[in-house]
PDB file of N, H, CA, C and O in Angstrom:
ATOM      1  N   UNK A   1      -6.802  -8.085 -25.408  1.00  0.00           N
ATOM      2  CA  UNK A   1      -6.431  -9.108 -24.441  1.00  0.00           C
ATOM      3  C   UNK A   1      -5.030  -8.855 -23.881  1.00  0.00           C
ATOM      4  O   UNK A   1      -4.839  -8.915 -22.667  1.00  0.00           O
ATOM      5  N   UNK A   2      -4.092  -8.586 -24.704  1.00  0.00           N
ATOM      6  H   UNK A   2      -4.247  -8.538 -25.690  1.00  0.00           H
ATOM      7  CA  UNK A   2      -2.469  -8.236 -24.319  1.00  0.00           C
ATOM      8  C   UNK A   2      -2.646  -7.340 -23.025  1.00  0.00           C
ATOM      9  O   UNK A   2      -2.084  -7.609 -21.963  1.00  0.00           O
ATOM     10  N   UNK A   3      -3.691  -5.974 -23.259  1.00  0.00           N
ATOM     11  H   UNK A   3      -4.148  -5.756 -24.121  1.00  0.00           H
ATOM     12  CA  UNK A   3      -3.689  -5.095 -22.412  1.00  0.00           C
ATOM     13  C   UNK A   3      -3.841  -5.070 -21.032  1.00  0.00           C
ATOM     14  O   UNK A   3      -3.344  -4.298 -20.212  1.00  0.00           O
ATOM     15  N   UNK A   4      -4.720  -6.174 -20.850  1.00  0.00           N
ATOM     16  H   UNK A   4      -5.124  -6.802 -21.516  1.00  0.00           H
ATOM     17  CA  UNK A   4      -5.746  -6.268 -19.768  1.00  0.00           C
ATOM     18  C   UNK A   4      -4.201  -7.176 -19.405  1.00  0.00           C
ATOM     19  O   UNK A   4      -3.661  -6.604 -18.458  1.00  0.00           O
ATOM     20  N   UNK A   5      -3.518  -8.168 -19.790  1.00  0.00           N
ATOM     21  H   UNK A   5      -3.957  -8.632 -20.560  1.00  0.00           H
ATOM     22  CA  UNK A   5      -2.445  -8.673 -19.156  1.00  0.00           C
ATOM     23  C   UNK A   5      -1.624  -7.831 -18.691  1.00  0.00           C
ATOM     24  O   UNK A   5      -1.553  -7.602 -17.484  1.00  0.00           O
ATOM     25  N   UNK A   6      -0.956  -7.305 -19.494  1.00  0.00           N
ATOM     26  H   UNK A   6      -1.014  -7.492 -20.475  1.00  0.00           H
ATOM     27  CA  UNK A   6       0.134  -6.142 -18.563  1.00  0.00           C
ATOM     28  C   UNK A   6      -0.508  -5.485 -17.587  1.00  0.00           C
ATOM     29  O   UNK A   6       0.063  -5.386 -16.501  1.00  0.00           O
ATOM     30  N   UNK A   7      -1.691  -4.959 -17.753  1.00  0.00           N
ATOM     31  H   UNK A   7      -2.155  -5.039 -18.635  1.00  0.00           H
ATOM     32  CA  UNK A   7      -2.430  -4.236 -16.524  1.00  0.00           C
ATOM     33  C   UNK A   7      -2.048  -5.010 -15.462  1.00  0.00           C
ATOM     34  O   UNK A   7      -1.337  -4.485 -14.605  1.00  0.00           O
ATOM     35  N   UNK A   8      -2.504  -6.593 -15.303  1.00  0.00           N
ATOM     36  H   UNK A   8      -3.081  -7.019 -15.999  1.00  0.00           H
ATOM     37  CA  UNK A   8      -2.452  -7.628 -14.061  1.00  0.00           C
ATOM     38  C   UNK A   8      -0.937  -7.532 -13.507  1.00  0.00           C
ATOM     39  O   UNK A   8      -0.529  -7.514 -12.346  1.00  0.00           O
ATOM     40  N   UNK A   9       0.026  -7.456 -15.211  1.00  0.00           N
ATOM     41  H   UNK A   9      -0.305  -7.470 -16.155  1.00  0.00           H
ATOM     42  CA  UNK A   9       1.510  -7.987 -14.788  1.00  0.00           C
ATOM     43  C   UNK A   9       2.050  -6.748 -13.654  1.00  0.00           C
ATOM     44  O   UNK A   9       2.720  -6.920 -12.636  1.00  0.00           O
ATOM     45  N   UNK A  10       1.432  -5.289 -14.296  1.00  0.00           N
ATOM     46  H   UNK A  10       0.888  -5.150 -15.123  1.00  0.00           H
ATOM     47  CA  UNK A  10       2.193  -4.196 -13.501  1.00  0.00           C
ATOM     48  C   UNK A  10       1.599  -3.729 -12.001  1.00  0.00           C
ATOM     49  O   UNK A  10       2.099  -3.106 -11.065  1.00  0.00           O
ATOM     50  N   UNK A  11       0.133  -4.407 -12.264  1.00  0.00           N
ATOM     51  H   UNK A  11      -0.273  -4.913 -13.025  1.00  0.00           H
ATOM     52  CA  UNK A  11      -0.976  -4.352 -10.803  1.00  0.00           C
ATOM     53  C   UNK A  11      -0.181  -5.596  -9.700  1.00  0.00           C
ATOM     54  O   UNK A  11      -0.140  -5.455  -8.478  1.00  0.00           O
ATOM     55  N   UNK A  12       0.253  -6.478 -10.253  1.00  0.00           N
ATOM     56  H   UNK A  12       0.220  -6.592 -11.246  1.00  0.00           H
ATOM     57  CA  UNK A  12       0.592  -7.389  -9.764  1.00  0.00           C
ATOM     58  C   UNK A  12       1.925  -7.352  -8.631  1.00  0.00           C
ATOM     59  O   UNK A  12       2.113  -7.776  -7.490  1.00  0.00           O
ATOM     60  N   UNK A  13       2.819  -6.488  -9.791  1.00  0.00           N
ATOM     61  H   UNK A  13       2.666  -6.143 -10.717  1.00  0.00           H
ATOM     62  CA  UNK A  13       4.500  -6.143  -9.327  1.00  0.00           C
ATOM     63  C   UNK A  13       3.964  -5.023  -8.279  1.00  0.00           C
ATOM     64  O   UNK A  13       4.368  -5.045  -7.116  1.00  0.00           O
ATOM     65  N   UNK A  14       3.096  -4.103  -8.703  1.00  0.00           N
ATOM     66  H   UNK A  14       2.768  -4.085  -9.648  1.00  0.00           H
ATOM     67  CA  UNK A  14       2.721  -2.985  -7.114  1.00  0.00           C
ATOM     68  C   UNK A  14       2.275  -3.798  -5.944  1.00  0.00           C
ATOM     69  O   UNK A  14       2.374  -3.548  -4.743  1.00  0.00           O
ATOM     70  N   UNK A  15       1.846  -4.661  -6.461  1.00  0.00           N
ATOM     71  H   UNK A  15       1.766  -4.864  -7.436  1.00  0.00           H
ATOM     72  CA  UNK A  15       1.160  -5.433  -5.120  1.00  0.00           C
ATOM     73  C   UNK A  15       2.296  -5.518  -3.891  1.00  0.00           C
ATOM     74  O   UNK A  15       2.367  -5.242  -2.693  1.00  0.00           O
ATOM     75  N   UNK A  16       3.393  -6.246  -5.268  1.00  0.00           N
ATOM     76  H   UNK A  16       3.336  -6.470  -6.241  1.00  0.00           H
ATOM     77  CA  UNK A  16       4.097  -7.046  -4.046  1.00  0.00           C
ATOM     78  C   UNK A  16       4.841  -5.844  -3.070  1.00  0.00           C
ATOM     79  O   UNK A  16       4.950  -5.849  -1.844  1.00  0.00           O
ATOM     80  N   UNK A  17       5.310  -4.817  -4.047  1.00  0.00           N
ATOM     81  H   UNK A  17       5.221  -4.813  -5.043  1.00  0.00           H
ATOM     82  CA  UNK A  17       6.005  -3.767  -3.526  1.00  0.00           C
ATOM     83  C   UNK A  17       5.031  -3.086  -2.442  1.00  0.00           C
ATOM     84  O   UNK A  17       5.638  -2.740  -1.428  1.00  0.00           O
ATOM     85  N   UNK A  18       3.568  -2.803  -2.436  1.00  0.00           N
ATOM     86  H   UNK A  18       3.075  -3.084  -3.260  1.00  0.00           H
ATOM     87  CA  UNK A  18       2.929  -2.426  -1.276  1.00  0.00           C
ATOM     88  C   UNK A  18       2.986  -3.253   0.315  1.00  0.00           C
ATOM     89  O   UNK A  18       2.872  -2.787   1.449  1.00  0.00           O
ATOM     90  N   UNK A  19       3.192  -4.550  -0.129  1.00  0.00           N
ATOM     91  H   UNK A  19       3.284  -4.929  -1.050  1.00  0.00           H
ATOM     92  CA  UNK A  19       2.968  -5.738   0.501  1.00  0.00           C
ATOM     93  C   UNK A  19       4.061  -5.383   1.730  1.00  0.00           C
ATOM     94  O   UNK A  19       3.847  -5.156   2.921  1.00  0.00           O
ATOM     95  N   UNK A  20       5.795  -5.442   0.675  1.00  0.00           N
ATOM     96  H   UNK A  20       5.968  -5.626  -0.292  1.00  0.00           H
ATOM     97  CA  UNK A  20       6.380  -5.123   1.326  1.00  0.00           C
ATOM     98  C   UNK A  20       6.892  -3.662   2.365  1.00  0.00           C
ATOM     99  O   UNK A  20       7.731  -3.654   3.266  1.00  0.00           O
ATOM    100  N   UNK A  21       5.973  -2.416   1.800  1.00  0.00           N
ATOM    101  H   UNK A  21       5.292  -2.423   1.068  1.00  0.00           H
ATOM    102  CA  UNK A  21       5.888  -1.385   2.226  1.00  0.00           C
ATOM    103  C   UNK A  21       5.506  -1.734   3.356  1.00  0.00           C
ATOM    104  O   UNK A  21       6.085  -1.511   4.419  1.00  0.00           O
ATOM    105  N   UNK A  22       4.099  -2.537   3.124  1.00  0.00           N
ATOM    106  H   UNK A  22       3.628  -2.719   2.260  1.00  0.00           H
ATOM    107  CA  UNK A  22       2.966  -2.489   4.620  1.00  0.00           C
ATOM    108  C   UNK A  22       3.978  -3.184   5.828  1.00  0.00           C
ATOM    109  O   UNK A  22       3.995  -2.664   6.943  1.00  0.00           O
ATOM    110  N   UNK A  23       4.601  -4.081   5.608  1.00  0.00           N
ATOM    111  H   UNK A  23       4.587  -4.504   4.702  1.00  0.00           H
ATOM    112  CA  UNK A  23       5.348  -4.990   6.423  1.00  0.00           C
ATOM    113  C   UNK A  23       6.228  -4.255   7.267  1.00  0.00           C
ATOM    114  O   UNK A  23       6.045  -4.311   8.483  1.00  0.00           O
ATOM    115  N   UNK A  24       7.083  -3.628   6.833  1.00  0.00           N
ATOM    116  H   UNK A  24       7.232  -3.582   5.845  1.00  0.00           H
ATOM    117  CA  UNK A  24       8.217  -2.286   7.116  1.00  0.00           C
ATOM    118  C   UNK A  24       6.957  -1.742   7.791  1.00  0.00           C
ATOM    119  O   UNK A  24       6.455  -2.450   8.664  1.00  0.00           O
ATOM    120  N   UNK A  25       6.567  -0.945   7.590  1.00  0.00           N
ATOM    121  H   UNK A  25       6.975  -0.370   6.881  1.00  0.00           H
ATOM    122  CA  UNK A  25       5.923   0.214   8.003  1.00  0.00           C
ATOM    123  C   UNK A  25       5.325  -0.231   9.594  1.00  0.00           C
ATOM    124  O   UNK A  25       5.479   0.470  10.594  1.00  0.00           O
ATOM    125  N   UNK A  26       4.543  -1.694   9.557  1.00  0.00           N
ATOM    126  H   UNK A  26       4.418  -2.264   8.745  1.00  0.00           H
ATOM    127  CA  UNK A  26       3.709  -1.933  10.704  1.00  0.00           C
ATOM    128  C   UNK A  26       5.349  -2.551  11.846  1.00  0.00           C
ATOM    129  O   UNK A  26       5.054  -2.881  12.995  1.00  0.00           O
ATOM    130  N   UNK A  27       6.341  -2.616  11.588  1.00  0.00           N
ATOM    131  H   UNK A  27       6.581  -2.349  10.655  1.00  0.00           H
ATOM    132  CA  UNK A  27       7.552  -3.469  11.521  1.00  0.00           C
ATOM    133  C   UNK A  27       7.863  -2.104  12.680  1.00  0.00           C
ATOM    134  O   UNK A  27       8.120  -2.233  13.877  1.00  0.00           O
ATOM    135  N   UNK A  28       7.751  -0.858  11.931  1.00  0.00           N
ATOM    136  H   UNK A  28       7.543  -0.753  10.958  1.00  0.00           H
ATOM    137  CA  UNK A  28       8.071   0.393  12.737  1.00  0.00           C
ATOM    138  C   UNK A  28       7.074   0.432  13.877  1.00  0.00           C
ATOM    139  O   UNK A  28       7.461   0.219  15.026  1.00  0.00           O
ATOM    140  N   UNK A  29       5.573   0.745  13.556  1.00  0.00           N
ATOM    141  H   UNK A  29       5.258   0.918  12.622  1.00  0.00           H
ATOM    142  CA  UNK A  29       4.898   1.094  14.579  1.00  0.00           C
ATOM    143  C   UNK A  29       4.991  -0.081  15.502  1.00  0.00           C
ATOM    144  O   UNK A  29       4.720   0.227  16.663  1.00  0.00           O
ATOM    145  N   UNK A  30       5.233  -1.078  15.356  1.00  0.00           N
ATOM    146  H   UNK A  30       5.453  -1.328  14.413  1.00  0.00           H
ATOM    147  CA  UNK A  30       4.821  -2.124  16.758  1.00  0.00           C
ATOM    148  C   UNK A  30       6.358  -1.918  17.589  1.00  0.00           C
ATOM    149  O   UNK A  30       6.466  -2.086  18.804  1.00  0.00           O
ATOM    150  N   UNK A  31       7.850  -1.407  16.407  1.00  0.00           N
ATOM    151  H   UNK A  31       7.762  -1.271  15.420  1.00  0.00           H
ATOM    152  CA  UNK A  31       9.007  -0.862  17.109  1.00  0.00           C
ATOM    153  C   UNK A  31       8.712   0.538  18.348  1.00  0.00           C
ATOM    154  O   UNK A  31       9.451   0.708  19.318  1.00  0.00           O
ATOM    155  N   UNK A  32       7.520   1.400  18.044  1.00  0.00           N
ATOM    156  H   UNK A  32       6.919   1.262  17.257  1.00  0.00           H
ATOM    157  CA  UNK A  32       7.703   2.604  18.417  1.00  0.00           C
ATOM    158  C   UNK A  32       6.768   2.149  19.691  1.00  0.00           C
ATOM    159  O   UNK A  32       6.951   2.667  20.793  1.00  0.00           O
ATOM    160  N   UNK A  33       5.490   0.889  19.422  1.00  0.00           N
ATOM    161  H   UNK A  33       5.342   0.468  18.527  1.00  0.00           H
ATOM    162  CA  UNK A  33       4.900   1.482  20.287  1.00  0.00           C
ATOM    163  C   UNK A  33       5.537   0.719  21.790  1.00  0.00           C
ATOM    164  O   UNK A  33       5.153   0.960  22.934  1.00  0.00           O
ATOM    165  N   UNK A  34       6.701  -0.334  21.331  1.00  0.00           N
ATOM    166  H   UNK A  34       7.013  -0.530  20.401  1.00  0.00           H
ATOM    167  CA  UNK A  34       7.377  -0.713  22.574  1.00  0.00           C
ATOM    168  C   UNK A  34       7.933   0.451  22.755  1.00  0.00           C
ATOM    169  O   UNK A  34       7.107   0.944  23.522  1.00  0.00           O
ATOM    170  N   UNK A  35       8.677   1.195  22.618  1.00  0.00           N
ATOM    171  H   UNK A  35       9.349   0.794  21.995  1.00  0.00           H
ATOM    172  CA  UNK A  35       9.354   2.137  23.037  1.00  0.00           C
ATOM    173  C   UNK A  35       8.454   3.469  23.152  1.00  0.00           C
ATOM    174  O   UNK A  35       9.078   4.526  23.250  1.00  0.00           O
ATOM    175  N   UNK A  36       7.583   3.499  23.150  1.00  0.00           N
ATOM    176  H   UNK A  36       7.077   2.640  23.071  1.00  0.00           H
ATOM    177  CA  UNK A  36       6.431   4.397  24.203  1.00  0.00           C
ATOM    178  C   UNK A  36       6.495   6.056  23.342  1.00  0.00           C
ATOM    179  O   UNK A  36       5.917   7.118  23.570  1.00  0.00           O
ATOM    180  N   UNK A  37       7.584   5.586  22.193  1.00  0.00           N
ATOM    181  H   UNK A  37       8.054   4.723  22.007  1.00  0.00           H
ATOM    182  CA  UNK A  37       7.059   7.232  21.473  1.00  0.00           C
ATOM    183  C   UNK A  37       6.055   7.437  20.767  1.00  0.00           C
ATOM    184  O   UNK A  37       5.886   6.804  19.725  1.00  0.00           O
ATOM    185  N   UNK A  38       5.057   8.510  21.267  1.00  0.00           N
ATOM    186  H   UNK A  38       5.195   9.025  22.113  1.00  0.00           H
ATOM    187  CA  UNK A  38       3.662   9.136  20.442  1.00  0.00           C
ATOM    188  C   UNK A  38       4.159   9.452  19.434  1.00  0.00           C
ATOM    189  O   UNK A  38       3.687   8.866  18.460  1.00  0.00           O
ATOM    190  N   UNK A  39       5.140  10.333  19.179  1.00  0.00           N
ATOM    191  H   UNK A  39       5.524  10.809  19.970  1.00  0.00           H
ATOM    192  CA  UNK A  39       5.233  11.524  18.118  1.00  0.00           C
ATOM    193  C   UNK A  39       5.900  10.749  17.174  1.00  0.00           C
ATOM    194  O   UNK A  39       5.339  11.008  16.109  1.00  0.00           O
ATOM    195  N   UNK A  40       6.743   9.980  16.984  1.00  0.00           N
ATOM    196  H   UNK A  40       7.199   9.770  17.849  1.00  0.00           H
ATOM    197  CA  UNK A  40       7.321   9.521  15.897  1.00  0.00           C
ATOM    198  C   UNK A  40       5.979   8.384  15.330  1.00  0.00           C
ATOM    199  O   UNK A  40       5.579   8.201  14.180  1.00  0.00           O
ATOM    200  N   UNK A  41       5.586   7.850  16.429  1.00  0.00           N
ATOM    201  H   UNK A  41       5.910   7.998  17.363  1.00  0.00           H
ATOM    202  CA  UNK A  41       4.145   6.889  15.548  1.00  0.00           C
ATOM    203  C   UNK A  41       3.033   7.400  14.904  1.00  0.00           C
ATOM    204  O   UNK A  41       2.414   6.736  14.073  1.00  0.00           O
ATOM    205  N   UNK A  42       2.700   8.637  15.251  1.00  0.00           N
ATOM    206  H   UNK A  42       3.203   9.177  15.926  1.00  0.00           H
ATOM    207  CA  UNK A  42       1.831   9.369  14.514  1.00  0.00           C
ATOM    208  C   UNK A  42       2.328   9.349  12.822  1.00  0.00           C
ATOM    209  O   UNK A  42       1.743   8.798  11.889  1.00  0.00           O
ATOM    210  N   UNK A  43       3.535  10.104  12.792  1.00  0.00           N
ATOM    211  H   UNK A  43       4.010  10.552  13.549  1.00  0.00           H
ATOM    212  CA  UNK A  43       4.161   9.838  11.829  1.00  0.00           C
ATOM    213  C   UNK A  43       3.755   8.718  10.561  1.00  0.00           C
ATOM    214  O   UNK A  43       3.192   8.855   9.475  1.00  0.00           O
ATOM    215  N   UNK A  44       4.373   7.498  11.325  1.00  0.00           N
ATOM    216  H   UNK A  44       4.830   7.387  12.207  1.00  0.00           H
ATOM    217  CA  UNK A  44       4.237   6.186  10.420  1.00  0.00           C
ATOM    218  C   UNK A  44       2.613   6.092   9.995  1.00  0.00           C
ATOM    219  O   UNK A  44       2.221   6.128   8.828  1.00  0.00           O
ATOM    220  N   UNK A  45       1.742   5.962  11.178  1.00  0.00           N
ATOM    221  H   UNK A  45       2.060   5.933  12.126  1.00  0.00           H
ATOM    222  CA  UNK A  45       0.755   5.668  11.044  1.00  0.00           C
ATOM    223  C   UNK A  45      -0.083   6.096   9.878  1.00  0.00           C
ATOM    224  O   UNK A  45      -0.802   5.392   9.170  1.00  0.00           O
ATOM    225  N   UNK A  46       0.200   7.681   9.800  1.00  0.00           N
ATOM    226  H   UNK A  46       0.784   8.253  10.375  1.00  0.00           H
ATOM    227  CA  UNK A  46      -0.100   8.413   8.520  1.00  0.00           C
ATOM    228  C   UNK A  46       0.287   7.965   7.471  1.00  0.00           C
ATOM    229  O   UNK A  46      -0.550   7.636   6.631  1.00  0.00           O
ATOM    230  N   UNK A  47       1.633   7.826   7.221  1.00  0.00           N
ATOM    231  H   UNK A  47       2.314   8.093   7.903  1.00  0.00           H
ATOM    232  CA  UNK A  47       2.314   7.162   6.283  1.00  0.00           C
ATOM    233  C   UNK A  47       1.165   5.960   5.314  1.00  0.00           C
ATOM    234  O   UNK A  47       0.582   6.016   4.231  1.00  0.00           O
ATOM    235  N   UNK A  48       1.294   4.859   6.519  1.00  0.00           N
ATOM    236  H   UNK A  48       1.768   4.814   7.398  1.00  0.00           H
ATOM    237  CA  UNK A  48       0.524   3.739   6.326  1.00  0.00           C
ATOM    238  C   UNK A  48      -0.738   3.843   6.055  1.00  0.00           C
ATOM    239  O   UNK A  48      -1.350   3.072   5.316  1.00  0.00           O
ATOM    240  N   UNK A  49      -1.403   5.207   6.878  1.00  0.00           N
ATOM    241  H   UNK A  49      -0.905   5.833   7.479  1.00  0.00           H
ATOM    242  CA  UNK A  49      -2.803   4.864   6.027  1.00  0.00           C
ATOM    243  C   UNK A  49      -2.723   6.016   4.472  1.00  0.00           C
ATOM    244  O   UNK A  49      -3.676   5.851   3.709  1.00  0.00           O
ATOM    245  N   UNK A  50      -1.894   6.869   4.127  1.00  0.00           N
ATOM    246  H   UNK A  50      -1.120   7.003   4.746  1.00  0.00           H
ATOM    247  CA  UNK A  50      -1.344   7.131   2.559  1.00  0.00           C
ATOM    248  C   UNK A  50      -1.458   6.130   1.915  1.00  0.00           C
ATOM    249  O   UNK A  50      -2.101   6.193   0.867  1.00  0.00           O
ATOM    250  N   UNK A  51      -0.924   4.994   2.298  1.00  0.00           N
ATOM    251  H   UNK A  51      -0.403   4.943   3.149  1.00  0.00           H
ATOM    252  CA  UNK A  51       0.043   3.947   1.425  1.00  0.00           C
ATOM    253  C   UNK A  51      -1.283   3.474   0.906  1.00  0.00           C
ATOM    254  O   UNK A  51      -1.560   3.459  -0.294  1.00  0.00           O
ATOM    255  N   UNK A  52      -2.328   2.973   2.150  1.00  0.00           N
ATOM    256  H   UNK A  52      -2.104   2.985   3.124  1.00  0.00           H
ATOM    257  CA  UNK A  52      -3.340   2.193   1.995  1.00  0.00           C
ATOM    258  C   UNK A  52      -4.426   3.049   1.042  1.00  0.00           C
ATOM    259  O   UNK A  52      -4.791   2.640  -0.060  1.00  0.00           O
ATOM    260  N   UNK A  53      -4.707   3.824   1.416  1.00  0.00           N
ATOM    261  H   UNK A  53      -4.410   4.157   2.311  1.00  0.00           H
ATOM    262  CA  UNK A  53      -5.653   4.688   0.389  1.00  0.00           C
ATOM    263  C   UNK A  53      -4.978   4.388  -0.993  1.00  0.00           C
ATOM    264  O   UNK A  53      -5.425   3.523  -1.746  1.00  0.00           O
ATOM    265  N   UNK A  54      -3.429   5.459  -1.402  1.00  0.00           N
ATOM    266  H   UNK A  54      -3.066   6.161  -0.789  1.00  0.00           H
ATOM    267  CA  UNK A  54      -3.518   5.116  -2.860  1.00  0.00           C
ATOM    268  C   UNK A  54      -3.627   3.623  -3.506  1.00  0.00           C
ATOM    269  O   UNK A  54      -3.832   3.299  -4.675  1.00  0.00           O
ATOM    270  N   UNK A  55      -3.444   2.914  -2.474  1.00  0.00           N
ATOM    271  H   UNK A  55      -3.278   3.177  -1.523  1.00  0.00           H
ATOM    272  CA  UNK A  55      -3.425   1.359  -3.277  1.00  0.00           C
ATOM    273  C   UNK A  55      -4.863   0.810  -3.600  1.00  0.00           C
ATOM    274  O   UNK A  55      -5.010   0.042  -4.551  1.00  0.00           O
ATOM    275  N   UNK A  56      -5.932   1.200  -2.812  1.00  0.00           N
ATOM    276  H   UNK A  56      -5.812   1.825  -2.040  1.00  0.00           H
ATOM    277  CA  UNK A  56      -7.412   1.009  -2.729  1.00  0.00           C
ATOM    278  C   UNK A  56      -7.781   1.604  -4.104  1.00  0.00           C
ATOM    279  O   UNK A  56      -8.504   1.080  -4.952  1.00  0.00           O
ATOM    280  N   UNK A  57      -7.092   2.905  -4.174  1.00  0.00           N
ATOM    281  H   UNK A  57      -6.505   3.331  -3.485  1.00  0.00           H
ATOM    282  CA  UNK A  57      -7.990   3.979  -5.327  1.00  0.00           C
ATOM    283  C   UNK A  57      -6.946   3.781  -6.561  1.00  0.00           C
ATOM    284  O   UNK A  57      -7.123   4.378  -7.623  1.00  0.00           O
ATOM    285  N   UNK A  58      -5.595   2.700  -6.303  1.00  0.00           N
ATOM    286  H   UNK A  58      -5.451   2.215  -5.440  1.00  0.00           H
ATOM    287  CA  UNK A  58      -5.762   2.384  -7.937  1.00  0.00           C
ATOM    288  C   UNK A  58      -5.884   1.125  -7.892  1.00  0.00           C
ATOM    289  O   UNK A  58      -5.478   0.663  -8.958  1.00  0.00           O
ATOM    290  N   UNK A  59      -6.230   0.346  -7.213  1.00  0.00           N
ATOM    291  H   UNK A  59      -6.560   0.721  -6.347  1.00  0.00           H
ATOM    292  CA  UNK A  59      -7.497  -0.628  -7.299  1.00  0.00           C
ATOM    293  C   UNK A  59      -8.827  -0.713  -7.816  1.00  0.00           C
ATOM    294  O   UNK A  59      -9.294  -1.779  -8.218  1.00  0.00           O
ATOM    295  N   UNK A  60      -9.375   0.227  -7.822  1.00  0.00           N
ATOM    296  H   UNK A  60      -8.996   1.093  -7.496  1.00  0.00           H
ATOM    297  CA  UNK A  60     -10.645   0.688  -8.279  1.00  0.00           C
ATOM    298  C   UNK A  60     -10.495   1.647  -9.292  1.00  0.00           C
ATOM    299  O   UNK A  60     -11.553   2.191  -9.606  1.00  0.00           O
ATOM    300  N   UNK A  61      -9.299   2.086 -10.012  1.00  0.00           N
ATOM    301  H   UNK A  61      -8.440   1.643  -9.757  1.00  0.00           H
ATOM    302  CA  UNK A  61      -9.311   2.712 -11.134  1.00  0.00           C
ATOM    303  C   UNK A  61      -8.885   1.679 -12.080  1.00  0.00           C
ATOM    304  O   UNK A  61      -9.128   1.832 -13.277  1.00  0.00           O
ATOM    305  N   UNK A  62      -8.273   0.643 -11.651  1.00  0.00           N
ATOM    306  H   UNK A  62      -8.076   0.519 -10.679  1.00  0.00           H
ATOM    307  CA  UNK A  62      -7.942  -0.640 -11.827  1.00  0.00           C
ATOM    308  C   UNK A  62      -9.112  -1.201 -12.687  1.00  0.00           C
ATOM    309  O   UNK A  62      -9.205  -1.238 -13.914  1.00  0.00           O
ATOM    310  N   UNK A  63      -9.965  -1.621 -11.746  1.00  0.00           N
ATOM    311  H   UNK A  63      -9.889  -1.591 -10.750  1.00  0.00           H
ATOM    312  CA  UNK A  63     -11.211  -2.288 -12.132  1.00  0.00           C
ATOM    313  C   UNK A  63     -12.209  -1.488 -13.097  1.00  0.00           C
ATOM    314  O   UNK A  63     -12.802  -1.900 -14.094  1.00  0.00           O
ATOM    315  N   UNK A  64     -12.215  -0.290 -12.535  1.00  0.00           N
ATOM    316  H   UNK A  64     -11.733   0.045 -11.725  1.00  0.00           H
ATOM    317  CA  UNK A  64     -12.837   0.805 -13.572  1.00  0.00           C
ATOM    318  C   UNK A  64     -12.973   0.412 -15.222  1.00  0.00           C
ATOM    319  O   UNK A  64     -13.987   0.253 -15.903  1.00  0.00           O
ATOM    320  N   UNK A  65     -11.391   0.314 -15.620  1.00  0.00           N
ATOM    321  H   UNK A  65     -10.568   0.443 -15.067  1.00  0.00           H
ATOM    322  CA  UNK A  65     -10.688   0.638 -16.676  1.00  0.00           C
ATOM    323  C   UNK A  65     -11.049  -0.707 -17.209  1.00  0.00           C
ATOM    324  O   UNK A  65     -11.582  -0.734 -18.318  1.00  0.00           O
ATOM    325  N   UNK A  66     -10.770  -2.169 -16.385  1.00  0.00           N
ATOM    326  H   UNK A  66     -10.337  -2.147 -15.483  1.00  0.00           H
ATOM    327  CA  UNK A  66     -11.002  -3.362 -16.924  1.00  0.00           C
ATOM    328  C   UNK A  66     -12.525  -3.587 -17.565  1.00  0.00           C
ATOM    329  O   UNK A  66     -12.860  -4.244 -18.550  1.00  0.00           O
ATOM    330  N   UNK A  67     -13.433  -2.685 -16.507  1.00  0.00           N
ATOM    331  H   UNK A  67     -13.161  -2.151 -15.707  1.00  0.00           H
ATOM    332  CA  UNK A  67     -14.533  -2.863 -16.915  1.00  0.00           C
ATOM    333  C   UNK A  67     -15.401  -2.548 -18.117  1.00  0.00           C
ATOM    334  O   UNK A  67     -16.326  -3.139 -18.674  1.00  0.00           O
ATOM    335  N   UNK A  68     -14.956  -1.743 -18.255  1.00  0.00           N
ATOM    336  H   UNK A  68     -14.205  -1.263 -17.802  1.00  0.00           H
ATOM    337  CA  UNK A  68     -14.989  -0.502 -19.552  1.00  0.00           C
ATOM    338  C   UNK A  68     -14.514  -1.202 -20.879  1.00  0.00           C
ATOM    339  O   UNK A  68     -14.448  -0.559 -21.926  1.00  0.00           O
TER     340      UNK A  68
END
C-alpha cells in the first residue's frame, strides 16, 4: 500500500511540473505565431509534442505497474 502511494505522490509532483512545461511552451508558440516565425515554431512544437508523448508513456507504465 505505501508503494502504490509514493507512486501517486511522485506521478503527482510530474504532473504539476508537465503542467507547467505545457503552459510555457504553448506561451511560446502562440508568441511565435504572432510574430510570423516558421522556423523557430517548428522548434517548440516538437518540443511539446516530446513533452507530451513521454508523459502519456509514463502514464501507462504508470498504470501498468499499479496493475500488476
Amino acid at each position: 500500500m505505501f508503494n502504490i502511494f509514493s507512486l501517486f505522490l511522485v506521478f503527482g509532483f510530474k504532473t504539476y511540473i508537465k503542467i507547467i512545461q505545457g503552459a510555457i511552451l504553448v506561451s511560446i508558440i502562440f508568441y511565435y505565431l504572432k510574430k510570423g516565425k516558421k522556423k523557430e515554431l517548428k522548434k517548440y512544437i516538437i518540443s511539446a509534442l516530446i513533452s507530451i508523448f513521454s508523459y502519456l508513456l509514463a502514464m501507462i507504465v504508470l498504470i501498468v505497474l499499479l496493475w500488476n
